[in-house]
C-alpha positions in Angstrom: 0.0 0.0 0.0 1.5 3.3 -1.0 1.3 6.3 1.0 1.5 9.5 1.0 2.1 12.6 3.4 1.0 15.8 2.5 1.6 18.6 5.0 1.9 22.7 6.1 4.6 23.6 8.2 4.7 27.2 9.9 6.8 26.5 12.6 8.3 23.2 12.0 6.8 21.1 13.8 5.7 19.9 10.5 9.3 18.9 9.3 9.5 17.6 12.5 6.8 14.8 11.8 7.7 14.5 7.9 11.4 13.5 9.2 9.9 10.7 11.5 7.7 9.5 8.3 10.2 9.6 5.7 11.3 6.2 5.7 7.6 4.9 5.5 6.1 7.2 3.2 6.5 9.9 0.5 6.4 13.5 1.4 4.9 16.6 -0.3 4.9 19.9 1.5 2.9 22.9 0.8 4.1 26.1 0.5 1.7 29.7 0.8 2.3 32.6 -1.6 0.5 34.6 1.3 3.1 35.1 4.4 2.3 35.5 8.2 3.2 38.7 9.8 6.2 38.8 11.5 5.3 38.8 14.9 4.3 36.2 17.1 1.1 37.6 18.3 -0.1 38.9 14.9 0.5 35.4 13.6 -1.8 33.9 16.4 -4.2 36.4 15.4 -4.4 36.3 11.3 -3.4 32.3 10.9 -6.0 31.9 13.9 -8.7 34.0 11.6 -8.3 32.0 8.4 -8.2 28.7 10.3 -11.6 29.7 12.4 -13.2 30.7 9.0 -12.5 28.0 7.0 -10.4 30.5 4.8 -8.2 28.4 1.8 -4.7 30.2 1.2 -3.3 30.2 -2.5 -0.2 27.9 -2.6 2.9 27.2 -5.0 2.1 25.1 -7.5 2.0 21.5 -5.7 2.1 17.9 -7.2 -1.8 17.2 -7.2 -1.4 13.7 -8.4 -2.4 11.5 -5.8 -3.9 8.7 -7.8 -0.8 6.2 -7.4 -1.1 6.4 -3.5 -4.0 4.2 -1.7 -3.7 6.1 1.9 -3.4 10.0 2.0 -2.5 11.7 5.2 -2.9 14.9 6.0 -0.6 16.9 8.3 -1.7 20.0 9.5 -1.0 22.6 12.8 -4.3 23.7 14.8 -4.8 27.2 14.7 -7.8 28.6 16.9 -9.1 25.1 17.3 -9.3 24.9 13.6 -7.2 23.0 10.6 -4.9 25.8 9.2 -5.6 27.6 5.6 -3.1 25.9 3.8 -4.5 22.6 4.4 -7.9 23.8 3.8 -7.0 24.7 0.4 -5.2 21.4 -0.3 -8.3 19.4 1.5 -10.3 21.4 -1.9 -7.7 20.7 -4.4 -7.8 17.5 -4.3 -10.2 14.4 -4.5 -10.0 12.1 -2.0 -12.7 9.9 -2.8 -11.7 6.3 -2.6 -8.4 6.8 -0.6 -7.9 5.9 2.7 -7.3 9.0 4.6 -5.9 9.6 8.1 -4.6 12.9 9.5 -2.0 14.4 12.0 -2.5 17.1 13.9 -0.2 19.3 16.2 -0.6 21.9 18.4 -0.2 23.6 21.8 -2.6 22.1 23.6 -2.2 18.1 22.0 -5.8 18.0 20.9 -8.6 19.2 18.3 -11.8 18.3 18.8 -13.1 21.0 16.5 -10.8 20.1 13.5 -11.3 16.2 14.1 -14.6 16.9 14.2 -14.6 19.0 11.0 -12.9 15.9 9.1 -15.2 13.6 10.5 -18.3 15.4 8.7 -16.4 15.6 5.3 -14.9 12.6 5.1 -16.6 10.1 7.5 -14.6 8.6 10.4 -11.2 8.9 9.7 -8.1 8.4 11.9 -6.8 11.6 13.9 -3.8 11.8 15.3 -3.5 14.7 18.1 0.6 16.0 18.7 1.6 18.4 21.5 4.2 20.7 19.6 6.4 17.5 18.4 9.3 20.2 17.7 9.9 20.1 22.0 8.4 16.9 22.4 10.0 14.3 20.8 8.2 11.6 22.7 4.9 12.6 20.8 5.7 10.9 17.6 5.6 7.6 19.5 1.6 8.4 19.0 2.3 8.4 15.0 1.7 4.6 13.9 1.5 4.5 10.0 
């Protein structure tokens, strides 16, 4: 079964989780053309915005072709409880009928009931994994069983 990782990385706790994965699956990253503002508290507050408002950021052009890869999983951080713009646009770019799909989430807190909830309604009951910031906490990726 081939599989594939598709993920958004702000802080790199992303990269963290694509390093642990990279001997199991193939990685794609997405990139935005829109940046965050530089500080830390405006970031909160605009990436928080999108994420809360379902808002789908433009991105580089990606590779779109997932039709060689049975199981598609989907890393993306939490922001205000919600899955992050980038990985809403990505979640609309591409059709994920008839692929197993799973998702990895990370964030402060280590859980998102909103954003697992979210995925449930679109795509039915699909695996969530919750992280707490993997980038400091190393242990976390113990949680990540492919």
């Amino acid at each position: 079964m081939k599989k594939l990782f598709i993920y958004y990385s702000f802080t790199g706790n992303g990269d963290v989780v694509a390093e642990y994965l990279k001997n199991k699956v193939d990685i794609r990253k997405v990139e935005t053309k829109e940046k965050l503002p530089k500080t830390f508290f405006f970031q909160m507050m605009v990436g928080g915005f999108k994420g809360g408002i379902g808002y789908k950021d433009k991105l580089y052009d990606y590779d779109k072709d997932i039709s060689k890869y049975d199981e598609i999983i989907i890393g993306s951080p939490i922001w205000n409880g919600s899955i992050c713009a980038p990985i809403n646009r990505v979640l609309d770019d591409l059709d994920l009928k008839d692929k197993k799909l799973s998702f990895i989430f990370w964030s402060g807190s280590g859980t998102s009931p909103s954003a697992t909830k979210k995925v449930n309604e679109l795509f039915g009951d699909v695996k969530v994994i919750d992280l707490q910031e993997p980038i400091k906490n190393k242990n976390e990726l113990k949680k990540v069983i492919i």
